[in-house]
PDB file with one MODEL, atoms N, CA, C and O in Angstrom:
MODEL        1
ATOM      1  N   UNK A   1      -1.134 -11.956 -27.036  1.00  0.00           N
ATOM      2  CA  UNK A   1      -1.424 -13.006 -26.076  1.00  0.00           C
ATOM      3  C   UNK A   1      -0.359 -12.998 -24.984  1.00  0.00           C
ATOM      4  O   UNK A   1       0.861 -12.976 -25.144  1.00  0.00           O
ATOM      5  N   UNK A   2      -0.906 -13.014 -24.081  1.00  0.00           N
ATOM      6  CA  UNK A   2       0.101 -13.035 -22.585  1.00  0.00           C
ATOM      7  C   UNK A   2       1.020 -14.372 -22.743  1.00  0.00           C
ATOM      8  O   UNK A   2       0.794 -15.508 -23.160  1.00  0.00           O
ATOM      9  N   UNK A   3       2.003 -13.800 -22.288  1.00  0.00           N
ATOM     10  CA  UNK A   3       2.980 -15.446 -22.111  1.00  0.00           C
ATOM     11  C   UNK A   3       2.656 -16.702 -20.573  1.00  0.00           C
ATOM     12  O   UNK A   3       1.943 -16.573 -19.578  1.00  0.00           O
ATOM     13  N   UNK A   4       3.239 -17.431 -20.872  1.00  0.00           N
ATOM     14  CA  UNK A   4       3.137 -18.114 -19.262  1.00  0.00           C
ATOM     15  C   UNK A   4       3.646 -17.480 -18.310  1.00  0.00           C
ATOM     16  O   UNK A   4       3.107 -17.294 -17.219  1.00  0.00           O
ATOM     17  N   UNK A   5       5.053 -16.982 -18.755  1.00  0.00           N
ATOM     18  CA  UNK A   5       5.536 -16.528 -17.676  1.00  0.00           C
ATOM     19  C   UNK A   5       4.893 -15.172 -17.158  1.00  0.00           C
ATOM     20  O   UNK A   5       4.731 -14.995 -15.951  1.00  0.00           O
ATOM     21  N   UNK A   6       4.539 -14.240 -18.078  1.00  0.00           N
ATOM     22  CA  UNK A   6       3.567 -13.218 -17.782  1.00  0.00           C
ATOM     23  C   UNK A   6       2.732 -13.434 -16.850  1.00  0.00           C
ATOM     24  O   UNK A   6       3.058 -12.927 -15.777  1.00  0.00           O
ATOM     25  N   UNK A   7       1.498 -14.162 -16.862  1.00  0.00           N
ATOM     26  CA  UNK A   7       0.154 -15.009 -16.247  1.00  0.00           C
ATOM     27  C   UNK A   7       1.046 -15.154 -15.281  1.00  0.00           C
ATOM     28  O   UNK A   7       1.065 -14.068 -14.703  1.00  0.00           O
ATOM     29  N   UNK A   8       1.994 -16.066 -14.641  1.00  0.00           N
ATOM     30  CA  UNK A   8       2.563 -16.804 -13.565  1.00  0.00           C
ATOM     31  C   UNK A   8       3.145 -15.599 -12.520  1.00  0.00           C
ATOM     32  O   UNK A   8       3.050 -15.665 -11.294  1.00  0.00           O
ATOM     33  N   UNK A   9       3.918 -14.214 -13.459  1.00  0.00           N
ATOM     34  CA  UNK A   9       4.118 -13.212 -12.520  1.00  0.00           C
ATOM     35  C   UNK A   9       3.021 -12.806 -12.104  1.00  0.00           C
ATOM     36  O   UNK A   9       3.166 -12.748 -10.883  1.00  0.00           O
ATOM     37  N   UNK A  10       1.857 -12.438 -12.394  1.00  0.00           N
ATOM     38  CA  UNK A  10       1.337 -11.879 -12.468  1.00  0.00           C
ATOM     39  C   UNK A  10       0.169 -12.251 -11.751  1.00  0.00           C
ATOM     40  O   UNK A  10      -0.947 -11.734 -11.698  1.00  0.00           O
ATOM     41  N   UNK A  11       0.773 -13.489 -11.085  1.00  0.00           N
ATOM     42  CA  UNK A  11      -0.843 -13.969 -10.275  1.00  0.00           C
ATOM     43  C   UNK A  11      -1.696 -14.772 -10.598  1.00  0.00           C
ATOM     44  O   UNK A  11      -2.215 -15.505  -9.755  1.00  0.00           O
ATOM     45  N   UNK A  12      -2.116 -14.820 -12.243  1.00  0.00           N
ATOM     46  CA  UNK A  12      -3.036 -15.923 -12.335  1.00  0.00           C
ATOM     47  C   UNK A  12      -2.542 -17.136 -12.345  1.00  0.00           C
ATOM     48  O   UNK A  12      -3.600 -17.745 -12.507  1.00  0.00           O
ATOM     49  N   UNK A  13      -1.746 -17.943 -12.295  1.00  0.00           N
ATOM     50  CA  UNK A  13      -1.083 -19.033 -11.995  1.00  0.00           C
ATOM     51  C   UNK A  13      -0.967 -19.040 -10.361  1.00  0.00           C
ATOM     52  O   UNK A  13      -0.284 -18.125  -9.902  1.00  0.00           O
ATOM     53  N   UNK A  14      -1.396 -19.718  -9.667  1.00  0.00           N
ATOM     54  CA  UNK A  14      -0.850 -19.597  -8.294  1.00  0.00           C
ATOM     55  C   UNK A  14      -0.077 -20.371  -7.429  1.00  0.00           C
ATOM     56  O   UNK A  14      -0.160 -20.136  -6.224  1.00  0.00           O
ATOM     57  N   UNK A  15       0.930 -21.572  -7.982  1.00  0.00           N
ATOM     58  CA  UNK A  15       1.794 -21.805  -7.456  1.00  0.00           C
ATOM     59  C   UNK A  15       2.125 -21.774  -6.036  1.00  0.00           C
ATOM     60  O   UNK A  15       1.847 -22.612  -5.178  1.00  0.00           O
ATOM     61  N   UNK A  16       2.979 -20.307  -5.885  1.00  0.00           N
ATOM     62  CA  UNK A  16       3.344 -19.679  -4.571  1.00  0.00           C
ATOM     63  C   UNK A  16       2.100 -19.786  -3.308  1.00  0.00           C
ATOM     64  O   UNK A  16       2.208 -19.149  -2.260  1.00  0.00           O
ATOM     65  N   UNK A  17       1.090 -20.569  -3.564  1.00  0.00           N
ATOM     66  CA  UNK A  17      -0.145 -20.903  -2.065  1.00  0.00           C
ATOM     67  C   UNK A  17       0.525 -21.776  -1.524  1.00  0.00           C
ATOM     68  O   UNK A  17       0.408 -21.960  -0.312  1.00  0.00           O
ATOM     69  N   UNK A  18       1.406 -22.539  -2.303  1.00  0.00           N
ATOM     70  CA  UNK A  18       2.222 -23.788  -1.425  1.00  0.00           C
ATOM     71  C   UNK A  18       3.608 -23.698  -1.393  1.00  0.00           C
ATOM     72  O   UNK A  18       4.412 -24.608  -1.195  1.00  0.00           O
ATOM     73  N   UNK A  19       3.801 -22.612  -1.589  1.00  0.00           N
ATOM     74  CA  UNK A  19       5.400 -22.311  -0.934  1.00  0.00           C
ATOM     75  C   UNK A  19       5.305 -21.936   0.610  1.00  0.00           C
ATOM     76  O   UNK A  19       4.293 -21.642   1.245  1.00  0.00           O
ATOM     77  N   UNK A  20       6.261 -21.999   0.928  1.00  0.00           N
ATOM     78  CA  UNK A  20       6.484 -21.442   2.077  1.00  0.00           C
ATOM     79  C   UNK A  20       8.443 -21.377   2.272  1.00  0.00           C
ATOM     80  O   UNK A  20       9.118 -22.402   2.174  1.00  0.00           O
ATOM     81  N   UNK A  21       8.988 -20.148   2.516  1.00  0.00           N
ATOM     82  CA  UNK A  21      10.099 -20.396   2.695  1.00  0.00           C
ATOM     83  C   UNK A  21      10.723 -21.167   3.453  1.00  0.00           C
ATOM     84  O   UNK A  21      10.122 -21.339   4.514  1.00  0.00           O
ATOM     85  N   UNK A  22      11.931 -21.854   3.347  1.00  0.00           N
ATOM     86  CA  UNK A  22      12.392 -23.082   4.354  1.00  0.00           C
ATOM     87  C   UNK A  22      13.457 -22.006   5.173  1.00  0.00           C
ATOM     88  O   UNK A  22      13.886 -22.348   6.275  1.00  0.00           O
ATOM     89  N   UNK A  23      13.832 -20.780   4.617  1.00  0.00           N
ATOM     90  CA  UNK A  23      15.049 -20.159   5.297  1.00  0.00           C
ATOM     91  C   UNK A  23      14.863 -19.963   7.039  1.00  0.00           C
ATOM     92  O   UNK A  23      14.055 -19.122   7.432  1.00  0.00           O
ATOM     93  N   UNK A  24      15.377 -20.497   7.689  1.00  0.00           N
ATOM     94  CA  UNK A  24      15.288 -20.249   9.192  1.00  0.00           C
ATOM     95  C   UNK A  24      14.784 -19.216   9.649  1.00  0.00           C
ATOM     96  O   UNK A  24      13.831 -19.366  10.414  1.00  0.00           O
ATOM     97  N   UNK A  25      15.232 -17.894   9.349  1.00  0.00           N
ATOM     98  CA  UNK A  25      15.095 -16.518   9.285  1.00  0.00           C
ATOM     99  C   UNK A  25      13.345 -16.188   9.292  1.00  0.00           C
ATOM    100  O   UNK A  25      12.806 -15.429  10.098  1.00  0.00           O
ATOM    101  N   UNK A  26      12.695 -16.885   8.295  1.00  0.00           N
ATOM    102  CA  UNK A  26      11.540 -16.378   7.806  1.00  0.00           C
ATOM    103  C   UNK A  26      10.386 -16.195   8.334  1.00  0.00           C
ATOM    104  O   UNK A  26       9.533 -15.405   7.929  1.00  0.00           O
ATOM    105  N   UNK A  27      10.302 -17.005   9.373  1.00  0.00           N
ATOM    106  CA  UNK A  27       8.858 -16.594  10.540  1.00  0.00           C
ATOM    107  C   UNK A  27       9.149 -16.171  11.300  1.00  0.00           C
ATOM    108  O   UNK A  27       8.259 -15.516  11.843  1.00  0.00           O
ATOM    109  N   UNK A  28      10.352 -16.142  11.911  1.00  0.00           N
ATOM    110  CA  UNK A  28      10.554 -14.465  12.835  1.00  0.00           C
ATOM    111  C   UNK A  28      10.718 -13.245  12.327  1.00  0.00           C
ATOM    112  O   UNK A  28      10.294 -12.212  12.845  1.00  0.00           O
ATOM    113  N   UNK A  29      11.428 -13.340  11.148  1.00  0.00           N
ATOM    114  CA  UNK A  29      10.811 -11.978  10.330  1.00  0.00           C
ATOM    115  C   UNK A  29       9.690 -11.378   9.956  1.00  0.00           C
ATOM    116  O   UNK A  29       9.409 -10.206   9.707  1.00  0.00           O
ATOM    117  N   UNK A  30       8.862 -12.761   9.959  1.00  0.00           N
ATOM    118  CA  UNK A  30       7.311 -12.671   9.478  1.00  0.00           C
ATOM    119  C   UNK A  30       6.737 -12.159  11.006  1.00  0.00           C
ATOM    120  O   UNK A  30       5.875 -11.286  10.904  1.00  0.00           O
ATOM    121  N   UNK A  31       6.988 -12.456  12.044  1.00  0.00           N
ATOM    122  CA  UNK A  31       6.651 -12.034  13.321  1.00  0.00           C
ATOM    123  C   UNK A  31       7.030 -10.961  13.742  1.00  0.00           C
ATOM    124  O   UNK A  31       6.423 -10.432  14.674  1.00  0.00           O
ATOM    125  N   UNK A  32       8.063 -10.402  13.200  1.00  0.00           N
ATOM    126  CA  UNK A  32       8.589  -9.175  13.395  1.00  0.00           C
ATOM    127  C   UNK A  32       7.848  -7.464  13.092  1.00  0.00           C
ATOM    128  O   UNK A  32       7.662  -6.314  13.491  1.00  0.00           O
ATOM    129  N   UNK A  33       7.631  -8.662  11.886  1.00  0.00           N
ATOM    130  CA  UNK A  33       7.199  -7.485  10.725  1.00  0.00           C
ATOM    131  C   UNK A  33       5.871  -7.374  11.400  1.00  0.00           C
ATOM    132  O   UNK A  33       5.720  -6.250  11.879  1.00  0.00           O
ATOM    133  N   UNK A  34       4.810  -8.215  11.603  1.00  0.00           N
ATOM    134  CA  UNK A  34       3.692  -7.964  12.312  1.00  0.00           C
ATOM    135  C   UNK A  34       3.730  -7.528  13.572  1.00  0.00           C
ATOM    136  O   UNK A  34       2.659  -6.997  13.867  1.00  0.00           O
ATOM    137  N   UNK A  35       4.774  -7.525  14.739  1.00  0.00           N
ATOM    138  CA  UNK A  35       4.693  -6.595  15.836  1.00  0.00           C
ATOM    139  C   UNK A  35       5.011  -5.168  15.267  1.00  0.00           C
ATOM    140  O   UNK A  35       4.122  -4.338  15.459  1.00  0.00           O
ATOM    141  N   UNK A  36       6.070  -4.770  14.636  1.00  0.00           N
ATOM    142  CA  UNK A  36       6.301  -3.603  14.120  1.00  0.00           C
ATOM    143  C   UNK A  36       5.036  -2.967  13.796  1.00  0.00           C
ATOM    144  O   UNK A  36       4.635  -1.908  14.279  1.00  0.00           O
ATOM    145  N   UNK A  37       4.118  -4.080  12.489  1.00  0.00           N
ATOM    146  CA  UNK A  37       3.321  -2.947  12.266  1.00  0.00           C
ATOM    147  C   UNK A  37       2.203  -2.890  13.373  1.00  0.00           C
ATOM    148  O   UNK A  37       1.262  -2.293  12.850  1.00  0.00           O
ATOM    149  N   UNK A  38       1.965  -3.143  14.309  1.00  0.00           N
ATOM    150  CA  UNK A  38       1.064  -3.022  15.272  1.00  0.00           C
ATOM    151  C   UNK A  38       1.684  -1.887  15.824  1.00  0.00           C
ATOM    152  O   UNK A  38       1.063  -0.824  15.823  1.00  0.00           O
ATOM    153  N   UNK A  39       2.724  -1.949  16.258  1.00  0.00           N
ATOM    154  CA  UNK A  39       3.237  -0.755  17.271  1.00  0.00           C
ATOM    155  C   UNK A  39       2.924   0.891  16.436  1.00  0.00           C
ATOM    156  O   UNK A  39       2.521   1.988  16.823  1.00  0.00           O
ATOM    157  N   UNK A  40       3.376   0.295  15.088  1.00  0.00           N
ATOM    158  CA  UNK A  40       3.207   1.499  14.427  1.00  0.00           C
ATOM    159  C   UNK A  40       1.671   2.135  14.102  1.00  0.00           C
ATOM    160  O   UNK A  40       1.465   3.344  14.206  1.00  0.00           O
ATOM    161  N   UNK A  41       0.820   1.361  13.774  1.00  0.00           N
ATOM    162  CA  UNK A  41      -0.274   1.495  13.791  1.00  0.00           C
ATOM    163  C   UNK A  41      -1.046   2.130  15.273  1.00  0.00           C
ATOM    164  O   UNK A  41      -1.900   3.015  15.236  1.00  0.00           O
ATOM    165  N   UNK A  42      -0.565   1.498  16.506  1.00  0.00           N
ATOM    166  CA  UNK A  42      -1.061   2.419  17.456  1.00  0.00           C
ATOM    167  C   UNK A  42      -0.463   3.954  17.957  1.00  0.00           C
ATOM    168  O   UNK A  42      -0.924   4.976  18.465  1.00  0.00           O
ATOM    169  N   UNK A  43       1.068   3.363  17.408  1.00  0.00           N
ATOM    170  CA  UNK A  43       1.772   4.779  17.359  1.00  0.00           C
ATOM    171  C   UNK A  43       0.891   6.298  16.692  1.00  0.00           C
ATOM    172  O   UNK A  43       0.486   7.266  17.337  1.00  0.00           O
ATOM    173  N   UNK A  44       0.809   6.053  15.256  1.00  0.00           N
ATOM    174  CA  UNK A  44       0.205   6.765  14.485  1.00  0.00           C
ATOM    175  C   UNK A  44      -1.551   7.008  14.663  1.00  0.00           C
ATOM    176  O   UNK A  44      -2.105   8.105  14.607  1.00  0.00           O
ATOM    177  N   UNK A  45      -1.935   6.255  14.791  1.00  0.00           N
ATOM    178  CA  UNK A  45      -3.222   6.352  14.685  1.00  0.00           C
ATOM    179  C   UNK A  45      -3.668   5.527  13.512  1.00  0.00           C
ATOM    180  O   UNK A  45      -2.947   4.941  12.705  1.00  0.00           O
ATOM    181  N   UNK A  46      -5.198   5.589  13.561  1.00  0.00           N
ATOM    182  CA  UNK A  46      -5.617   4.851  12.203  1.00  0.00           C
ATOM    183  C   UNK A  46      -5.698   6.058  11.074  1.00  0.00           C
ATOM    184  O   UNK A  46      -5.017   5.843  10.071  1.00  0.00           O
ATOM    185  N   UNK A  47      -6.224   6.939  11.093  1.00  0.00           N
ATOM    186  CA  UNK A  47      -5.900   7.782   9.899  1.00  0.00           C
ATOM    187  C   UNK A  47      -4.829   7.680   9.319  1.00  0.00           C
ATOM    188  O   UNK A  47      -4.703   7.089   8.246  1.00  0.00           O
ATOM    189  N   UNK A  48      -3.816   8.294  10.003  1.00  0.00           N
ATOM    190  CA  UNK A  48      -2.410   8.892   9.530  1.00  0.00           C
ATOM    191  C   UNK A  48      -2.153   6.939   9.304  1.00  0.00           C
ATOM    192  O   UNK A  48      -1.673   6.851   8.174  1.00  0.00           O
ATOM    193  N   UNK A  49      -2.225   6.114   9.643  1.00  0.00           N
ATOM    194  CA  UNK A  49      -1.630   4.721   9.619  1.00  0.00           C
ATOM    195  C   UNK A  49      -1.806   4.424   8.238  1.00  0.00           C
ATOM    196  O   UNK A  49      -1.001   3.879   7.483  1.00  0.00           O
ATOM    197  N   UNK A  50      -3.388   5.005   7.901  1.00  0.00           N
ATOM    198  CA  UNK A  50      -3.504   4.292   6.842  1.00  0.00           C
ATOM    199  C   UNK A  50      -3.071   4.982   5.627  1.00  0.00           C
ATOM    200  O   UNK A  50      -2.733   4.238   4.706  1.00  0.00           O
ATOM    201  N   UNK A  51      -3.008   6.237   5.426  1.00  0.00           N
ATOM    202  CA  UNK A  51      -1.775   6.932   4.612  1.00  0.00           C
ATOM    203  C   UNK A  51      -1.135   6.194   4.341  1.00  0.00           C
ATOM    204  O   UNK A  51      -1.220   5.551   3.295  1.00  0.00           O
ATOM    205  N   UNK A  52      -0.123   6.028   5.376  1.00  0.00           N
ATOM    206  CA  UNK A  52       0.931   5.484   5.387  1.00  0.00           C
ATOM    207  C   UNK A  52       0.954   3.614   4.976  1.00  0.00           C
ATOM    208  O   UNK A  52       1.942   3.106   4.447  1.00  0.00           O
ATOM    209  N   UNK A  53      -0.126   2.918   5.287  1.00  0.00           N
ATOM    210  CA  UNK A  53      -0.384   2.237   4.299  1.00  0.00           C
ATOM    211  C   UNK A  53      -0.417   2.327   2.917  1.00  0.00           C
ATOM    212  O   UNK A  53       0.093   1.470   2.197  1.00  0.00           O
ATOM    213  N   UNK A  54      -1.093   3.499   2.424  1.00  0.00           N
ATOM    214  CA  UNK A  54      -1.483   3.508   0.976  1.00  0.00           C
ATOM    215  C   UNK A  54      -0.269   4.377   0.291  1.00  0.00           C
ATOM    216  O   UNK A  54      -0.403   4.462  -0.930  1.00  0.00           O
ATOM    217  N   UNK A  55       0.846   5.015   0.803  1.00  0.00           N
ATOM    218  CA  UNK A  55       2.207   5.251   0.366  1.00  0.00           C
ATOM    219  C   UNK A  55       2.883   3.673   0.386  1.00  0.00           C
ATOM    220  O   UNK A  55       3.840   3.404  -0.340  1.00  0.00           O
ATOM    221  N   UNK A  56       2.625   3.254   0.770  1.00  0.00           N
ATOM    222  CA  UNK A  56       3.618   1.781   0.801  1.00  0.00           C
ATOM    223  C   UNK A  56       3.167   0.994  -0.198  1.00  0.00           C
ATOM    224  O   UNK A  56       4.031   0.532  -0.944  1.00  0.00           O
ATOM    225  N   UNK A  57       1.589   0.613  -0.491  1.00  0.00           N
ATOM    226  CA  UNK A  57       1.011   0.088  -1.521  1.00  0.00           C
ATOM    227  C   UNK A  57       1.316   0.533  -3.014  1.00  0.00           C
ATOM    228  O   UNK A  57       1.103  -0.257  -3.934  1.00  0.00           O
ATOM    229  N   UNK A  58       1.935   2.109  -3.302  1.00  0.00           N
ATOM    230  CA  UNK A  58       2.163   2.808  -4.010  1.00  0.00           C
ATOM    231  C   UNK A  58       3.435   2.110  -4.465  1.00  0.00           C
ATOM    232  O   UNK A  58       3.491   1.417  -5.480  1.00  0.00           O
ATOM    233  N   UNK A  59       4.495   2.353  -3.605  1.00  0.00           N
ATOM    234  CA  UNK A  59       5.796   1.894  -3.903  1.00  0.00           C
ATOM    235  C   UNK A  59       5.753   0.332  -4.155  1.00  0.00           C
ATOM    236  O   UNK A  59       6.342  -0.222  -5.083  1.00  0.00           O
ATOM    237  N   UNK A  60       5.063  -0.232  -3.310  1.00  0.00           N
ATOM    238  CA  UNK A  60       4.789  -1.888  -4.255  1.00  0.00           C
ATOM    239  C   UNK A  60       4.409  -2.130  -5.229  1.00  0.00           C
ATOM    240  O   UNK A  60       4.527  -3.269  -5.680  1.00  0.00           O
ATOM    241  N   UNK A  61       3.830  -1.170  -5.885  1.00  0.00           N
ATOM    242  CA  UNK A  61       3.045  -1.945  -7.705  1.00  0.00           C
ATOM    243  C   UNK A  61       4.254  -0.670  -8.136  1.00  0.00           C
ATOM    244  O   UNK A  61       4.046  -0.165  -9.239  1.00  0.00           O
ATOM    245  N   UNK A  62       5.226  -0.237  -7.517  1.00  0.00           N
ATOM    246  CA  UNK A  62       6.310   0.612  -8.434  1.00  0.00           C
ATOM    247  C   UNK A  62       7.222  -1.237  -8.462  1.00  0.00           C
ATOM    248  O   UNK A  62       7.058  -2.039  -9.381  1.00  0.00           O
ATOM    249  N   UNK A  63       7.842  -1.413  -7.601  1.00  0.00           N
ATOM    250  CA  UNK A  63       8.400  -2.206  -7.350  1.00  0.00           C
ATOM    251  C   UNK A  63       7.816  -3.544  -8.241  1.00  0.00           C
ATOM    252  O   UNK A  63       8.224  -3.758  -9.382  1.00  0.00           O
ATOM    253  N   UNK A  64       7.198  -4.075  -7.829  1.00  0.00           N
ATOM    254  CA  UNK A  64       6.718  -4.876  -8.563  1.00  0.00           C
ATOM    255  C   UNK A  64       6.493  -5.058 -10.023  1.00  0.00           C
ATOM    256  O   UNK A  64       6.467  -6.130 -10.626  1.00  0.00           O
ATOM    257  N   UNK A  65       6.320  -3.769 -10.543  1.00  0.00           N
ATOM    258  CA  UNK A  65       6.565  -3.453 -11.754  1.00  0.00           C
ATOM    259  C   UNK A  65       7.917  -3.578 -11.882  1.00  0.00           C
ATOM    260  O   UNK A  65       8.078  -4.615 -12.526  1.00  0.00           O
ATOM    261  N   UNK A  66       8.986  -3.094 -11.626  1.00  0.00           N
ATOM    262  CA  UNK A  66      10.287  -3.310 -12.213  1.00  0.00           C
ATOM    263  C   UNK A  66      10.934  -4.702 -11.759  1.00  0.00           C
ATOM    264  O   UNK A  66      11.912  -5.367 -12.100  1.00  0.00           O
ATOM    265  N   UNK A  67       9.937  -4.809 -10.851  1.00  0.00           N
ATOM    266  CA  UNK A  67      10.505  -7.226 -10.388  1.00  0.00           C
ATOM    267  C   UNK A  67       9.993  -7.894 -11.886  1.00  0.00           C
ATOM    268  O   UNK A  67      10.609  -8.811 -12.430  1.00  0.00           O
ATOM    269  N   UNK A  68       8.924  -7.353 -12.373  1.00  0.00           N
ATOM    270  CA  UNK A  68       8.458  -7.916 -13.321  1.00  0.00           C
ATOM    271  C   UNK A  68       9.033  -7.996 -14.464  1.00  0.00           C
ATOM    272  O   UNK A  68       9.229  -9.027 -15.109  1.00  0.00           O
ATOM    273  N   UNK A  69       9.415  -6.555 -14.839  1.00  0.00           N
ATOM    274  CA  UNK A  69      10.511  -5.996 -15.707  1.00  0.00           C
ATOM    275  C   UNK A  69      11.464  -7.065 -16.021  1.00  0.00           C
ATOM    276  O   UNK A  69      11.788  -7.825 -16.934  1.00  0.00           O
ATOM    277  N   UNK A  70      11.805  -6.688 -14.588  1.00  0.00           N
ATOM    278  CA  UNK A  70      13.326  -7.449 -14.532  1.00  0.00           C
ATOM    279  C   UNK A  70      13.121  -9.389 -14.834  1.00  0.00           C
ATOM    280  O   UNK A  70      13.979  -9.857 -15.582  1.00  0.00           O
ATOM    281  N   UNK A  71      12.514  -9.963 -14.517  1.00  0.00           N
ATOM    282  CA  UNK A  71      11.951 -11.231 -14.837  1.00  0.00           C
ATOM    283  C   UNK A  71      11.830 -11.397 -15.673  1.00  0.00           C
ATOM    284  O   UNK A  71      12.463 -12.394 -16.022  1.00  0.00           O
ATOM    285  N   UNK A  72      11.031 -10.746 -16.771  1.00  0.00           N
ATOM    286  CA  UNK A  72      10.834 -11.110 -18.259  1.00  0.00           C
ATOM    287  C   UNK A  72      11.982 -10.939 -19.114  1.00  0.00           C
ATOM    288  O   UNK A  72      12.100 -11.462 -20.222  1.00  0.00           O
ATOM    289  N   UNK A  73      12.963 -10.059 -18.461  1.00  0.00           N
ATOM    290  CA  UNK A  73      13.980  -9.242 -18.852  1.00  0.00           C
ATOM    291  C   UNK A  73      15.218 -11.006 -18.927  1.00  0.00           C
ATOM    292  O   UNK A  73      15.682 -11.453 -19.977  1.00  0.00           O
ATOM    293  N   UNK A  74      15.361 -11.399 -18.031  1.00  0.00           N
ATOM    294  CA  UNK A  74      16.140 -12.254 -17.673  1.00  0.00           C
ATOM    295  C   UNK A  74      15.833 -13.502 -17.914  1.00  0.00           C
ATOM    296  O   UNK A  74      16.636 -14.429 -17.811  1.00  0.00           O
ATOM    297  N   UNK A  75      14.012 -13.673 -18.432  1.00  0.00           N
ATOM    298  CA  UNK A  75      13.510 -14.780 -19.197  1.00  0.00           C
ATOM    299  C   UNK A  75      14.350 -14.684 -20.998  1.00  0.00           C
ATOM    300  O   UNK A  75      14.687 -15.684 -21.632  1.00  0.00           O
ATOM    301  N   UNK A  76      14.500 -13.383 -21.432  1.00  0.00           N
ATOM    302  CA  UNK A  76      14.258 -13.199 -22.779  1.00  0.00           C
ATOM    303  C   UNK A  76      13.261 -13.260 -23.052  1.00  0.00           C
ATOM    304  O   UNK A  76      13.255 -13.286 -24.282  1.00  0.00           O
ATOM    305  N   UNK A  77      12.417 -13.301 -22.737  1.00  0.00           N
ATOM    306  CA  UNK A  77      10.961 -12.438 -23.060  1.00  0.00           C
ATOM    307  C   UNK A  77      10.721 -11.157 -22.507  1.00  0.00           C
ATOM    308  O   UNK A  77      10.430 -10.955 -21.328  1.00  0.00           O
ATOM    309  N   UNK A  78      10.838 -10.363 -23.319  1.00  0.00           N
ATOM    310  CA  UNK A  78      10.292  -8.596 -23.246  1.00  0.00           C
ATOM    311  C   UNK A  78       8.655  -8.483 -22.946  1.00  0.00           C
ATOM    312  O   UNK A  78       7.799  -9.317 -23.243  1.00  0.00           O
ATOM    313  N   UNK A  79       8.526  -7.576 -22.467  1.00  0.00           N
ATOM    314  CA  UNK A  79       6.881  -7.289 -22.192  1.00  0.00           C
ATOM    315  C   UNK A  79       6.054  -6.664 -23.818  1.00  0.00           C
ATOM    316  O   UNK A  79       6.546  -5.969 -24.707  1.00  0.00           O
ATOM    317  N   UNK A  80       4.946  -7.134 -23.721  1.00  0.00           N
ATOM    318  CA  UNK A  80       4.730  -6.788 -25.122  1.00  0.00           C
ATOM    319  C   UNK A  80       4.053  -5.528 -24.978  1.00  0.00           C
ATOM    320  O   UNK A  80       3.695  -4.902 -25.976  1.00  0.00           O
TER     321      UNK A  80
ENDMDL
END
């Protein structure tokens, strides 16, 4: 049986719809990040863009996997 905290990383809990960061920083980064990827996207093209989308999606469920890791890790709960 999945734990809570499992379910809660993992998305089915959804919480985080009503977060929003308070850090000053965070919607110009968030604005940032969306001009960047526009520029890059016309830079590249849509083919090659979207590669390069789906290399990035790759390294996120790597990543995410070891955020998760590391979470359960620091709960004391191990993954079963």
């Amino acid at each position: 049986m999945e734990s809570i905290l499992e379910a809660f990383y993992r998305g089915q809990l959804h919480p985080e719809e009503t977060i929003i960061p308070s850090h000053p920083d965070y919607r110009p980064l968030c604005r940032q990040v969306a001009a960047q990827t526009e520029q890059w996207r016309n830079r590249l093209g849509k083919d090659v863009f979207r590669e390069l989308e789906e290399y990035f999606d790759l390294c996120d469920s790597i990543d995410s996997m070891h955020v998760e890791a590391a979470f359960l890790h620091g709960s004391g709960l191990e993954p079963t």
